[in-house]
N, C-alpha and C positions, 0 to 999 in steps of 0.2 A: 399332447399339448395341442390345444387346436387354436387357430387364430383364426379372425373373421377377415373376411375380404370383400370390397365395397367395388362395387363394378359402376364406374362411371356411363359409361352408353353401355347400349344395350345391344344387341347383335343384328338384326334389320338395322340401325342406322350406321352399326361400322360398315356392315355390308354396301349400303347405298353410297357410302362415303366411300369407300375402298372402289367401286368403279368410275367415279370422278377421277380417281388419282393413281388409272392405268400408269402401266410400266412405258418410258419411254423417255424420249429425250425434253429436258426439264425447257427447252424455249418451247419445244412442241406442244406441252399441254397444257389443255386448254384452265384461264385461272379459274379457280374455286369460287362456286359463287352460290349461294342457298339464299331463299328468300328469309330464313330465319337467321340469317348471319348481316348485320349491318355492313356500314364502311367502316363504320370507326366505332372498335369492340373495347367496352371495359378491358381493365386489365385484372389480371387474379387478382387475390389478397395477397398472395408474398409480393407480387411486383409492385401493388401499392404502398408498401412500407418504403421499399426500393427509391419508388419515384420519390415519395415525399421528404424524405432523408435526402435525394438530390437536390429538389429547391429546397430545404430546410438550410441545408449547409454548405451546397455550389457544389455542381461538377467534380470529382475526385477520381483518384485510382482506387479507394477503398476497395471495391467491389469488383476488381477486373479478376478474370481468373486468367492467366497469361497461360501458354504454350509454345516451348520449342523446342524442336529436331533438330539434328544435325544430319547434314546431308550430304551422303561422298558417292560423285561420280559425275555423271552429263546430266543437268537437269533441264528438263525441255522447259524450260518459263514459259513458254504459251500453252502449251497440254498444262500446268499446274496453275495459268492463271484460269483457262476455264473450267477446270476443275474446281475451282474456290467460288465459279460463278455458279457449277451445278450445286453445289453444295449450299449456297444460298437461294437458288432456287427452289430445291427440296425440301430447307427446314423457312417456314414463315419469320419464326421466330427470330431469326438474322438480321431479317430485311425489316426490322417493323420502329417502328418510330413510336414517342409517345406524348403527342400536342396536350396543352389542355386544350375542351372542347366545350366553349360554356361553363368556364370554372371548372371541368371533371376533366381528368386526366384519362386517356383515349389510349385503346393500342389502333396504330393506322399502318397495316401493311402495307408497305412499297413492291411495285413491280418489281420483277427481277433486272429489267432495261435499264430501271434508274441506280440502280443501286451494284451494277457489274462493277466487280476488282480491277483494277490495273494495277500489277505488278511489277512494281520495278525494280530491280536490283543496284543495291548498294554494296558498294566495295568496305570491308574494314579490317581493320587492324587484328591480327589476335591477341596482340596483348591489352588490346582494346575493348573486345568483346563481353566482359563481365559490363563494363560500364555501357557498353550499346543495349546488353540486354534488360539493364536495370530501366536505359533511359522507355526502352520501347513496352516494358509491363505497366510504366508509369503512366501510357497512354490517359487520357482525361477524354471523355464523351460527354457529349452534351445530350440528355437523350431526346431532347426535344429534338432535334435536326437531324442527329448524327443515327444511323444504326448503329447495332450493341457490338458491333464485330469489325476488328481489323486484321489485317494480314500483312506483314513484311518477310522481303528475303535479302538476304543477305550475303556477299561472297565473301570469305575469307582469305586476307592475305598476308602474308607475313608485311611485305611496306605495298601498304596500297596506294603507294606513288608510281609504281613501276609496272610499267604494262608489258604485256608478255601473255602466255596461253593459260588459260583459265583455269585455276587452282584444283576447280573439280572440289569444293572445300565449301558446303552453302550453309546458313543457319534459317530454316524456316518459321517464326515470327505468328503466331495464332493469338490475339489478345479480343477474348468474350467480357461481356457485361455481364454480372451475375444476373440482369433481370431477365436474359434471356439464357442462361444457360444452369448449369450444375455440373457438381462432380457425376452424376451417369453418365448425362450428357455429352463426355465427350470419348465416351467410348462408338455410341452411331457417329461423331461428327470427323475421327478417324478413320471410321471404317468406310464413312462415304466419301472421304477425301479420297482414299487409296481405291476407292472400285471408279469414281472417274476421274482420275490421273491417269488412271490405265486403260479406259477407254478412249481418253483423249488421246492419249501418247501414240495408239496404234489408230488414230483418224477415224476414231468413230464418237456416237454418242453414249453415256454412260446407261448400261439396261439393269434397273434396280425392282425390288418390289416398289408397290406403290405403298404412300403411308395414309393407312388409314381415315386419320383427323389431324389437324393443326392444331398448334397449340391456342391461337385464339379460340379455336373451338373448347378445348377444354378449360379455359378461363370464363367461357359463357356458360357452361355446362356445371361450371364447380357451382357459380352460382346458383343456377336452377336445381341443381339436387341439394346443396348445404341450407339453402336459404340464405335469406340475409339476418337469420338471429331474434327477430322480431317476431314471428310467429311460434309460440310455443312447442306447434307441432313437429316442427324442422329436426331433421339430423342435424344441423348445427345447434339448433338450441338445445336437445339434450346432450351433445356433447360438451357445448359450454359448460352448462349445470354441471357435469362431473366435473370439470378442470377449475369450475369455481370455489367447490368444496375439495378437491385435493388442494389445492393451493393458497387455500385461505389463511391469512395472516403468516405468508411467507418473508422473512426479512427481506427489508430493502436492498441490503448489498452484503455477502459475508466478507467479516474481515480479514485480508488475507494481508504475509507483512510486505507489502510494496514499499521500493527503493524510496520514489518520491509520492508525495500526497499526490492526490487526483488532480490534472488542473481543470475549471470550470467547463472550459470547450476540449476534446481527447482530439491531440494532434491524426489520430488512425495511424502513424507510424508503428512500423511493428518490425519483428527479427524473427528467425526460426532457430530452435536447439534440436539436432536430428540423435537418435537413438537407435540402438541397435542390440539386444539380447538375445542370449545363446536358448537354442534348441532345449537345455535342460532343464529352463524355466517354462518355456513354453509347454514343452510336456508336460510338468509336471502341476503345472494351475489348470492344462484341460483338462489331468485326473480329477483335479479337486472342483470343477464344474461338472464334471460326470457326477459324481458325488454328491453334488446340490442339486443336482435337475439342471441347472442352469450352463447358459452361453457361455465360453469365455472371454463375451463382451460385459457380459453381467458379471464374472468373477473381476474383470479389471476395474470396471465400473465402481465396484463396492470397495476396490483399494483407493480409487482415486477419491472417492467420499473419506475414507480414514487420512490420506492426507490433508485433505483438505479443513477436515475438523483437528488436527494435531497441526496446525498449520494456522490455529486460531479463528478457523471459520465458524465454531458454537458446533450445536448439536441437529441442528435445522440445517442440511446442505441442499440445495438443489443444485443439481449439472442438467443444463443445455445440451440432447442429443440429437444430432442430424440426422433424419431417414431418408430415404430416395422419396418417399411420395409416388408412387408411381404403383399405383391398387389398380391397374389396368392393363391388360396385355397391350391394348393401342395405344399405347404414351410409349411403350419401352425401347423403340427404335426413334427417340422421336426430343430432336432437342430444344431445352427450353426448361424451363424453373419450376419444377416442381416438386422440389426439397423441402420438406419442414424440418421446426424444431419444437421436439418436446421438450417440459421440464420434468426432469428424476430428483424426486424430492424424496432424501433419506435422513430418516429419523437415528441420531446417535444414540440418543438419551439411554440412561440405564447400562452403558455400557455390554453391548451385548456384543456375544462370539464373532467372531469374522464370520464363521456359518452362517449362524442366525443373521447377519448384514445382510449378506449374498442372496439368503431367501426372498428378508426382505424386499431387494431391489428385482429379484426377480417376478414376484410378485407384482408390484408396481408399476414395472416395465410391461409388465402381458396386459395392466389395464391402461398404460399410457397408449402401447399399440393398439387397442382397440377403440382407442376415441382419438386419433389419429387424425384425422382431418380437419380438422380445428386449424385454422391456420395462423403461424406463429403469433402474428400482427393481432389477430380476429382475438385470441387469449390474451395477448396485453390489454386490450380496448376491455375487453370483459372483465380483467381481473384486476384493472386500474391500478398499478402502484406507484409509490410515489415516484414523480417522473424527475428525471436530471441527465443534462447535456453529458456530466462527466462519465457515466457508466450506462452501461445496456440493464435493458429491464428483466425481472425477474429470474435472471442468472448472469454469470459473467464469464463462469468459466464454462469449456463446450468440451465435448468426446465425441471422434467420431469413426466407426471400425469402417476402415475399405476394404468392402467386402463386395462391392460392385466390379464386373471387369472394367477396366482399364483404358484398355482399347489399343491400339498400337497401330501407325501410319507403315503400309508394306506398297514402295513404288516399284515398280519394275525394271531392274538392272541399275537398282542404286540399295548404296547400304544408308539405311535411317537408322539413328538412337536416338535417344530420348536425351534433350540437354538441361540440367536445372536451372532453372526460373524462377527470381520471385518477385514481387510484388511491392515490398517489404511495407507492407502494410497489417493489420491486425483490428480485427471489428471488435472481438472481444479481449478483456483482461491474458484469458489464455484462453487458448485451444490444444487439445491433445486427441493427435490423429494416429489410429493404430492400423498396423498391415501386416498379418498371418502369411508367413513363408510355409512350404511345403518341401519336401524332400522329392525323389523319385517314387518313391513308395508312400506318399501322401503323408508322409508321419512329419510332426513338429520339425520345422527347421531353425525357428526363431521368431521371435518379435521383433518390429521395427517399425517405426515410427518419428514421429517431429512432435512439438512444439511450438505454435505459436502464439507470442507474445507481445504486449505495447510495450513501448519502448520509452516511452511520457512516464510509465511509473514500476517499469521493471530495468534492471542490469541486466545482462546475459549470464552471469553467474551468479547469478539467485537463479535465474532459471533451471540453470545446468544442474544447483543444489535440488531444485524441487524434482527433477530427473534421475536423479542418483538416492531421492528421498523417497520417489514412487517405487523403484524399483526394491528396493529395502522393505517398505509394506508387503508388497508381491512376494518377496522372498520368505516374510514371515505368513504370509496365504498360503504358498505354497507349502513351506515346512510343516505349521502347526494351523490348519483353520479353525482349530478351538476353543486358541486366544482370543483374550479378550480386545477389544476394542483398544480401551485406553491404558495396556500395556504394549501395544505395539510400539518401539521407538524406532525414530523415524533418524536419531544421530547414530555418522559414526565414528569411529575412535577417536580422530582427530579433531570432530567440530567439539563431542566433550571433554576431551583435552582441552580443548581453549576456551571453553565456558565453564569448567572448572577450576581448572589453574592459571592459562596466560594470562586471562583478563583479570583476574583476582591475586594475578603475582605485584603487591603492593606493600609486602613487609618491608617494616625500613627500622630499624633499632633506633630508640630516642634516650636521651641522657636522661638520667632520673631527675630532673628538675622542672619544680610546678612555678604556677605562676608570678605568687609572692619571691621567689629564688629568682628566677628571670627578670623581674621589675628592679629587685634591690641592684642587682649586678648592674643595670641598664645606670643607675641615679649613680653608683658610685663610681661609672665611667664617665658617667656625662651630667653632673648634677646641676650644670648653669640651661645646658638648652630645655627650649621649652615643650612642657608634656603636653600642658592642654588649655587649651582658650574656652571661655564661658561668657559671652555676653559684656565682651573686649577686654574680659579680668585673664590674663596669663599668670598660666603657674608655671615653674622648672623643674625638672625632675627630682632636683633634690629637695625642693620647696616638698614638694608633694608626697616623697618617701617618709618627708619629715611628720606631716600631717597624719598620715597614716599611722604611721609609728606612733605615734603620743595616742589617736584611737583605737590602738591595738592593745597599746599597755590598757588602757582604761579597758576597755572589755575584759581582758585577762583579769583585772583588779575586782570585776564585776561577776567572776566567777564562770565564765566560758569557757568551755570546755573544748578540748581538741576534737575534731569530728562533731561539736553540735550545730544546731541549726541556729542561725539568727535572722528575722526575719530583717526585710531592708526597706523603711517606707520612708521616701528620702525624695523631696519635688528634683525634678531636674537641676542640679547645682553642681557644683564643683565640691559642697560636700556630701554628694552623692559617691561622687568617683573617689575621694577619702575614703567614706566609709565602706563602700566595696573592699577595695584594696585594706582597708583596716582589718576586717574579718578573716579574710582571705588569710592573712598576714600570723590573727591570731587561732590560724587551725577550724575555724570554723568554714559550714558552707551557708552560702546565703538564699536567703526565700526574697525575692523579689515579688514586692506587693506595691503594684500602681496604684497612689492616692486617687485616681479617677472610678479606679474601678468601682461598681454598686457595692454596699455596704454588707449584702448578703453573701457575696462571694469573698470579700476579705475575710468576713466572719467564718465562713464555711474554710477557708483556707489556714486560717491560723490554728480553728480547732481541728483539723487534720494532721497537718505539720508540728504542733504543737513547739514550738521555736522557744528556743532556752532567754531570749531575749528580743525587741521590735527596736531597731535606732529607727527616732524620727526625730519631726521637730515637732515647735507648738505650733505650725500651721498645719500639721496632718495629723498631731497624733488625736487618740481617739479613745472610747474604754476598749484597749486590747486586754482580753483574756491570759497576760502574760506580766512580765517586768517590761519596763518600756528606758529607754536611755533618748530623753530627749536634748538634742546635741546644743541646742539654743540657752537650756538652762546649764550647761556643764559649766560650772566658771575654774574647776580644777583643771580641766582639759589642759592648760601650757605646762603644767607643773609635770604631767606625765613626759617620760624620757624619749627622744627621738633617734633612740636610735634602734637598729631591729632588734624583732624579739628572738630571746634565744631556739635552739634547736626542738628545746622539749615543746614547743608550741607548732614547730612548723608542719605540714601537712606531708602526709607520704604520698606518690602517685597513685595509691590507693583508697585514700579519704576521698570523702564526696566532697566536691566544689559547689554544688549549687542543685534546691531543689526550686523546679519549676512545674509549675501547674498548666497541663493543656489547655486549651480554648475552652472545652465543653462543648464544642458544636454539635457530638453525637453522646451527651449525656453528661452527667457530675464530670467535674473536672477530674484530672490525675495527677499525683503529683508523681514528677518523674528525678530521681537521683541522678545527677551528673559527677563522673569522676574526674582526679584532676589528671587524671591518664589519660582520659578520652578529652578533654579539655585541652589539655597541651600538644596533642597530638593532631586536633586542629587547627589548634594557632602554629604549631611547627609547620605543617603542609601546606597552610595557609601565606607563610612565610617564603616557603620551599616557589610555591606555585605563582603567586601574587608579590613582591618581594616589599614591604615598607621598608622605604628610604628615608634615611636620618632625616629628619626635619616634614617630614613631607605632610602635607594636612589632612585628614579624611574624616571624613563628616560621621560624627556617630547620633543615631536621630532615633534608633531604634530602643522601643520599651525595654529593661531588662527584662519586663516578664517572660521577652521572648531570645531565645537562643543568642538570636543576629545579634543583639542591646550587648550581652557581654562580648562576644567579638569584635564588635568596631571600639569596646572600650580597649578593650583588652589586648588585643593584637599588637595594635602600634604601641602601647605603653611597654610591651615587652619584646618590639623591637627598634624603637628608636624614633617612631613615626610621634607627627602632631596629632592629638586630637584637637577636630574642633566641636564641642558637645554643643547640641542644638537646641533651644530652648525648645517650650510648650508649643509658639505659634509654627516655628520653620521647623518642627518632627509634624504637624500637621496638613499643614499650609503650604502647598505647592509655592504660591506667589517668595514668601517666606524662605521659604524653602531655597527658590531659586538664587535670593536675594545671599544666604548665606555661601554659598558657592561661589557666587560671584566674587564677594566681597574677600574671602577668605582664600580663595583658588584653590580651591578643591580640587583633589585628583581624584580621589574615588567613593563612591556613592552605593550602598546601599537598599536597595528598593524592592519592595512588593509589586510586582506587574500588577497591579491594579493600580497603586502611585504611577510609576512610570507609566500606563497610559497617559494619566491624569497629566506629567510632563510633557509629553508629548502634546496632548492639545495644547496644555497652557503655548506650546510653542516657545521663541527667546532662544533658539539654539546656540545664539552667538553669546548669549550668558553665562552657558556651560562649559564653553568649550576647552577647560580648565580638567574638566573632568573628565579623565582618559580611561579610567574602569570602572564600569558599572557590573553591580553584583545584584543578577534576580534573584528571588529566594521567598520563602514561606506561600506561593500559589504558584500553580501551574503558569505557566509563559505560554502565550499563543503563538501563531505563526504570523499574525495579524500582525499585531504588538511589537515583535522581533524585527518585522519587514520592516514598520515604520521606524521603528529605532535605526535601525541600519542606513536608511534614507535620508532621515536627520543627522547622523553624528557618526558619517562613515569614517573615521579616522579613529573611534573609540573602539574598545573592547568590549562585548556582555557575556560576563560568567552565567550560568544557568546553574543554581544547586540543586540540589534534591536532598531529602535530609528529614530526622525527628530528634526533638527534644530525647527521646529513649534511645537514640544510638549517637549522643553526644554531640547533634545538631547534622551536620549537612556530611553525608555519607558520598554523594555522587556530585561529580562536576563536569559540565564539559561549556566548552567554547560556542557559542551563537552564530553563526554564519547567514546573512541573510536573515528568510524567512524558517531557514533549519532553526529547532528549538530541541535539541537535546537535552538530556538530564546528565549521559554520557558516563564516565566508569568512576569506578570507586577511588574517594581517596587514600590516604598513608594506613596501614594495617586496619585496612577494612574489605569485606570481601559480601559483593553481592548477585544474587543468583536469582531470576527471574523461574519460577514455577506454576504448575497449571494445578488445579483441585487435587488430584493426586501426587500432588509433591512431587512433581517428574519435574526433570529440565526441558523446558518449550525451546524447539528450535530459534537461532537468532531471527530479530523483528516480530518473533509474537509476540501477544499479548499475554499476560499471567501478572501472579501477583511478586511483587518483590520481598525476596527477603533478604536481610541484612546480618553477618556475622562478623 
């Protein structure tokens, strides 16, 4: 395997450069000064992102890389303060500031005189100390003014009210700007703290090699070798070119299932989940990279792609990986920003082997490293996507293997450790950072690793699960590499356990009785109060059992058969809900046909249905293709009996209730059979969940042609509730609309999110406020729509269903909180299971499609 290596200088100029910056003591030498070097140097391209992201969105800790030690013994604070001043002496990059300069943002190295540490020691508390470290990573830099670098120490003490002999107990306090530093980076900035600590401490000056270039120099230089893009001949512009056709028409963001939405502006608050896996994994995936050709950066690389697509990111993943940057011997002792990031863009599609992944990404990886210099910023600008405050561009999530040393602070006649730190901030959605242990004999000792993640739209245990769900992939790498792709699963026993059974434990036994049985019961409990108001005409329930009853016999009389279809074209009236409840009564299910609807789709619906009978009146009826019973002409109708009809008529929970016909939005209508099992078992739930109370009013506005229309009739008639049925204007007519609720005082209401916007503008909140439950249903709920609801009418409740006319209307329910818009779990013996293209179960918050049993 050969890689290319791109040599920034050339050897006479390190050379010329390397005797400028003799060995010797850092006030001693003389400053850097080349006719080819201004006062005020461009900055790279990574640090231009840097700066503009600081005035874009103010000063922040996003970007600090914090450090601290722990430090036991005598520590001389005057040998370690000018030790912190040699060490800004040495690296430019410390001391440098960055003005704008004529609108362009300038790097402006500071002398080492203006910019010398004073170190002061602060006393604190140990039980203190997490929060002193938190407060001091938070540091904020202004980088206009401020250099990228600060220092604190710290003593520890049990009460640091009490004075007495010095603990011997220090915390040392290192907090870098990323635009001048990296993770290499602070392997030299250890090791030059620890060579002049120790020549301080013993009263001398620190004797180092000298460093070849500064980093301003290499931000001048990346320039002059990369170009600036515009001339075709450039190493940048043919490395562009590659990175514009790998990346072309990369999605804008893959979906992954985050806790909360995105919000517009990303707080950069973030948290870490730290990992740790046994030696027997790690061996055993280096075999399986041996076996590929490949790194086992590239075999973890290609599991994190398989979470990431069973995880609902599609079949398109690219991962964000971190290099050192650093293609020159003269940068490699030498601190300052010279990290990039590629993107690994891995193709799922076709479902191919874990093998075949791992090639592929290894493959891709050897031509992302070889057009490398591209700098991260410099591909965005090129490869323009669509731009948004709430996520980073062209990846979100990042990997990144430390494989760089380390570094480690060694003072003389003290013991140092290394104390955790962090930041708790987060740039990207996640990050996963991996670290190869070794044994004595170099062999596998384990994996370990972190996590970092925003906090704005992740929990810490969804993270923890996507940890416990990477390692799961790895183990099926490890065992079988030549499985397939989209059989890897990423569950175990427990999360399917509860997306099989907890969440779908919703059996509940119902008494064998339909809707006609539940009505009669209701009239002969309570035959004076009243069922239903129509346009200020009130009926009783026993009025209206009565009604029925006399058009039940007549149907029977007319030759209706149990289980046939009748259809129902009946304008909004009070003998509407008769003749519902009459058919119902006499064994029959009903075809609800709205007199608005075009002439072509009643046509088309009744010759499909083919309906044993059409009740209408003479204001609707029409040449139906069938018998028609128009109720207007019946003058026998009082002489039939009112009282119910016998047993051989009445319906089993097994007869169909009602057929209804879909929208047709994606083609001929359907008609769809409703049972009165699946019928009664939502108005039971419905009961169970929402409760109508005796008397209580609720607005029913909705069409029969659709599900909702018999529910709001139907509900409260079979358990005690008022209807108030809403004529033509107030089921259309918001104003209308509003006007009947008022007048009626309405508690619960009905609506399509696209009406309820339409309430919401109309505004009048104080006309509503009668109405204490609202129910969305038949379109999606936004989060828009939800918010403003919540804001208008915080004392009410909004159900959110989900639901189809083919599984008995509304299968799922949950509660609206806010701008939350759930669809939420299945109702009373129903059970629903979210699956991806191949019928698997997708882990909780992916996307897939739903099924219903």
């Amino acid at each position: 395997m050969e890689l290319r290596v791109r040599t920034l200088f050339d050897a006479p100029t390190v050379a010329a450069l390397a005797q400028t910056m003799e060995a010797g003591p850092a006030e001693a030498r003389p400053k850097l000064t080349r006719a080819d070097r201004p006062e005020a140097i461009p900055l790279s391209f990574a640090q231009s992102r840097l700066w503009f992201l600081h005035r874009l969105e103010g000063p922040s800790a996003t970007y600090n890389i914090p450090l601290a030690v722990r430090i036991t013994g005598d520590v001389d604070v005057a040998a370690l303060t000018a030790a912190l001043g040699d060490v800004l002496g040495r690296h430019e990059a410390l001391r440098t500031v960055f003005p704008e300069i004529d609108g362009v943002p300038r790097q402006l190295v500071l002398d080492i005189d203006q910019v010398r540490p004073e170190l002061a020691v602060t006393t604190v508390a140990d039980h203190d100390l997490e929060n002193v470290l938190a407060r001091a990573a938070q540091h904020v830099f202004d980088l206009i003014v401020d250099i990228p670098f600060r220092a604190e120490l710290f003593q520890v003490r049990d009460d640091p009210q009490r004075s007495g002999e010095d603990s011997g107990e220090y915390l040392l306090v290192l907090v870098v700007h990323h635009i001048a530093g990296d993770g290499w980076s602070m392997a030299p900035l250890w090791r030059d703290l620890s060579t002049a600590y120790t020549a301080r401490s013993a009263g001398r000056f620190p004797e180092w090699p000298g460093l070849p270039v500064q980093y301003a120099d290499y931000a001048l230089w990346q320039r002059e070798l990369l170009g600036e893009g515009k001339d075709p001949d450039t190493e940048m512009a043919s490395q562009v070119r590659y990175w514009t056709q790998a990346l072309a028409g990369l999605p804008e963001r893959i979906e992954l299932p985050t806790d909360r939405s995105y919000p517009a502006v990303p707080s950069y608050a973030g948290d870490v989940v730290t990992f740790d896996w046994d030696a027997r994994l790690h061996a055993r995936l280096q075999d399986v990279a041996r076996e590929c050709g490949a790194s086992l950066f590239m075999v973890v690389n290609a599991a994190l792609v398989v979470l990431l697509s069973r995880l609902g990111g599609g079949e398109d993943i690219p991962v964000g990986v971190v290099i050192a940057g650093r293609t020159d011997e003269a940068v490699e002792d030498l601190v300052g920003f010279f990290a990039n990031t590629l993107i690994l863009r891995t193709d799922t599609s076709g479902s191919p082997t874990l093998r075949k992944l791992i090639e592929q990404v290894r493959e891709r990886s050897l031509d992302a490293y070889a057009h490398q210099d591209v700098p991260f910023e410099r591909l965005v600008e090129a490869i323009n996507p669509v731009r948004s405050m709430a996520h980073q561009p062209l990846a979100q999530v990042m990997i990144a293997w430390q494989n760089n040393v380390s570094g480690e602070l060694h003072l003389p006649g003290l013991n140092v450790s290394l104390e955790p730190i962090r930041t708790a901030t987060a740039k990207f959605d996640l990050s996963f950072y991996f670290e190869e242990h070794d044994d004595t004999r170099l062999a596998p000792a384990g994996l370990v690793g972190a996590v970092e993640f925003r906090t704005d739209i992740f929990d810490r245990a969804t993270v923890e699960g996507f940890v416990a769900q990477l390692r799961r992939v790895l183990e099926t790498v490890a065992a079988d590499p030549d499985q397939r792709v989209d059989t890897v699963d990423v569950l175990d026993a427990n999360e399917r356990e509860r997306l099989l059974m907890k969440w779908n434990d919703t059996a509940v036994a119902l008494e064998p009785t339909t809707v006609p049985q539940l009505f009669e019961g209701l009239a002969e409990r309570t035959p004076d109060a009243t069922a239903l108001v129509f346009e200020g005409v009130e009926v009783s329930y026993g009025e209206l059992n009565a009604r029925a009853n006399r058009l039940a016999h007549l149907l029977l009389a007319r030759g209706v058969e149990r289980d046939a279809v009748v259809a129902l074209a009946v304008p909004r009236s009070i003998e509407m809900v008769v003749s519902l409840l009459a058919l119902l009564k006499a064994g029959a299910a009903y075809l609800p046909i709205d007199p608005d609807y075009p002439a072509d789709r009643i046509e088309f619906m009744v010759n499909d249905a083919r309906p044993a009978l059409v009740i209408t009146t003479s204001e609707t009826a029409r040449d139906f293709p069938c018998r028609q019973l128009v109720l207007d002409d019946e003058k026998q109708l009082p002489g039939y009996s009112a009282e119910n009809p016998g047993a051989a008529s009445r319906p089993s929970m097994s007869s169909p209730a009602y057929v209804i016909y879909t929208s047709g939005s994606t083609g001929t209508p359907k008609g769809v059979v409703g049972l009165h099992r699946g019928l009664t078992n939502r108005l039971a739930w419905f009961q169970d969940c929402c409760p109508w109370l005796p008397g209580e009013p609720s607005c029913a506005k909705s069409s029969l042609s659709f599900i909702d229309g018999c529910t709001e009739l139907l509900g409260p008639l079979c358990y005690g509730g008022l209807v108030v049925l809403a004529d033509r204007a107030a089921a259309r007519q918001v104003p209308d609309l509003v006007a009947l609720v008022e007048s009626y005082h309405i508690t619960r209401l009905t609506v399509v999110p696209s009406q309820l916007s339409s309430i919401l503008d109309y505004g009048r909140p104080e006309r509503l406020t009668s109405c204490r439950l609202w129910i969305s249903s038949g379109e999606p709920l936004t989060s828009a729509v939800a918010a403003r609801f919540a804001e208008m009418f915080p004392d009410a409740t909004l159900l959110n269903l989900y639901g189809s006319s083919e599984a008995s209307g509304d299968s799922l329910h949950g509660e609206v909180r806010g701008a939350d818009t759930p669809i939420g779990g299945p109702v009373w013996n129903t059970r629903v299971y979210v699956l991806d293209a191949g019928l698997r179960l997708v882990p909780v918050g992916v996307a897939g499609e739903l099924y219903v049993s």
